[in-house]
C-alpha positions in Angstrom: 0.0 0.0 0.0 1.5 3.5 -0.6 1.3 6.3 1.2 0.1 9.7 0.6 -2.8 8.5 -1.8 -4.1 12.1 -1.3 -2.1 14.4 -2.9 -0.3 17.2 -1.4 -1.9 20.2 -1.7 0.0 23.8 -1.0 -1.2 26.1 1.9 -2.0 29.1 0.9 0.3 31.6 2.3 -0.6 34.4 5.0 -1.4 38.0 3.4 0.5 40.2 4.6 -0.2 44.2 5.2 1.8 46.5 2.9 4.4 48.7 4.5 1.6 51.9 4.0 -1.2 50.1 5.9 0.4 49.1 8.8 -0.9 52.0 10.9 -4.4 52.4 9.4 -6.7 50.9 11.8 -4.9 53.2 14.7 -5.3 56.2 12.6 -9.2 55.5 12.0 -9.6 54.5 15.7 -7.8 58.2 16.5 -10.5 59.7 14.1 -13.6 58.4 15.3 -13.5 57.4 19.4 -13.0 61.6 20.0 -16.4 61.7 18.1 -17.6 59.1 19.7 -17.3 59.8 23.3 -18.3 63.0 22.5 -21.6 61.7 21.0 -21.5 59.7 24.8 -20.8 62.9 26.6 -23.7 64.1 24.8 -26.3 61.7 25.6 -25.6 61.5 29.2 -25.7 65.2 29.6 -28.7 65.4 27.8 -30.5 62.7 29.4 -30.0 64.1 32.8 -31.6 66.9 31.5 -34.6 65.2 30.5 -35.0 63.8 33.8 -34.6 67.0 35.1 -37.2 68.2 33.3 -39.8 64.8 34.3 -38.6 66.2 38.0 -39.8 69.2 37.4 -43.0 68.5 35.6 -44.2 66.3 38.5 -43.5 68.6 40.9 -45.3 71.3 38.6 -48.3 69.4 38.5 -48.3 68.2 41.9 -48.0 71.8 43.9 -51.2 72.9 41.6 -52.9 69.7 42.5 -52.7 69.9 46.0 -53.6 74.3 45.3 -56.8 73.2 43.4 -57.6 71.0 46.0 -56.9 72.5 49.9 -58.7 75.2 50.6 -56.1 77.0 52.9 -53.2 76.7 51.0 -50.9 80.1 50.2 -48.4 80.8 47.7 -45.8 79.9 50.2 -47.0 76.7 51.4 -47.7 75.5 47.5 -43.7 76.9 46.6 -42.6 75.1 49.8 -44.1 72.1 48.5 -42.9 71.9 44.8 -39.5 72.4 46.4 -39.6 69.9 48.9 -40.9 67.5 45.7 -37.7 68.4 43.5 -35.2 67.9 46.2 -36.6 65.0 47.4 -36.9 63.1 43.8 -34.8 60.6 44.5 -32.7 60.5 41.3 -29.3 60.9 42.4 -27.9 61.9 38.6 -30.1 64.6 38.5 -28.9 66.1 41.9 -30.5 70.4 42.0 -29.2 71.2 45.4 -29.5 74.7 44.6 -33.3 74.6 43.7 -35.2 77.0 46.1 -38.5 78.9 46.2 -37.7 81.4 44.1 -37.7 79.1 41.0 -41.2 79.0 42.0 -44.3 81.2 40.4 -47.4 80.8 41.8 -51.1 82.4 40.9 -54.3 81.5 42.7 -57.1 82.7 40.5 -60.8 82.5 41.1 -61.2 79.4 39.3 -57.8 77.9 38.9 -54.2 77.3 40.3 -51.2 78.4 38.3 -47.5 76.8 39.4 -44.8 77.7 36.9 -41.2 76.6 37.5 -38.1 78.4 35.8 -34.7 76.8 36.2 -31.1 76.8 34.7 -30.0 73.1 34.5 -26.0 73.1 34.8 -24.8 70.3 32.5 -21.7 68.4 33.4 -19.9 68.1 29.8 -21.6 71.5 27.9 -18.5 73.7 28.7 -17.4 71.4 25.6 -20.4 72.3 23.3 -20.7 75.9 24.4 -23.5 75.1 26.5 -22.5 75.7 30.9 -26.8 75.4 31.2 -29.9 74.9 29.7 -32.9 77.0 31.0 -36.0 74.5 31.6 -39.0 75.5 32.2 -42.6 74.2 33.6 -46.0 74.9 34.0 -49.6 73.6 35.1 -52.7 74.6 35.4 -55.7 72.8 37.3 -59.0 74.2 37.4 -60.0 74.8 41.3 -62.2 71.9 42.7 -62.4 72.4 46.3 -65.2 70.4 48.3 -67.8 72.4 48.9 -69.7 72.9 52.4 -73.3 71.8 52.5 -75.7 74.2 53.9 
């Protein structure tokens, strides 16, 4: 019997880069990852201050809420209460330490509660865009239904 009834067949040899490629996949990564993380830097910015601004709206909504519905509440007591709401949101990413009453507008009409909410957002990363803060702003209006006494 003889050997090798097969026969040989050649490898086919490795490919090998030429001398002017060598570097090219570094060069595109330096190109694009500055992009890239900037895109990132972007987003995560950004989303905080979308959830800044759900923080916000809920708060908004809930000071004229509670105005539309208790009969002895004052301007104070419905700022003190939007406040109290944004600090205690629990989202620690969207941390407003300095958020205070004076953000806080408030008109009690004869047939409805007005709470409006004006506040410049500092974003972490928008010294890189141009942008230190972004102003966001909030408002709601609920029609007065407070329980009426029976005679």
């Amino acid at each position: 019997m003889k050997r090798g009834f097969f026969p040989k067949v050649s490898q086919p040899k490795e490919r090998t880069r030429a001398h002017h490629e060598e570097g090219q996949g570094l060069l595109e990564m330096a190109l694009t990852l500055p992009i890239l993380l900037l895109l990132v830097v972007a987003v995560v910015d950004f989303g905080r201050a979308f959830d800044a601004l759900i923080v916000l709206t809920n708060a908004v909504r809930e000071g004229a809420r509670y105005g539309s519905r208790v009969e002895d509440m004052t301007v104070s007591d419905i700022q003190d209460l939007v406040v109290e709401d944004v600090l205690g949101s629990g989202t620690n990413i969207t941390n407003m330490p300095d958020f205070e009453a004076s953000h806080v507008t408030v008109e009690i009409g004869a047939h409805s509660v007005r709470v409006a909410v004006s506040y410049d957002f500092q974003l972490w990363f928008g010294g890189i865009i141009g942008l230190d803060t972004i102003e966001l702003t909030k408002e709601s209006v609920m029609p007065i239904m407070r329980a009426m006494a029976s005679p």
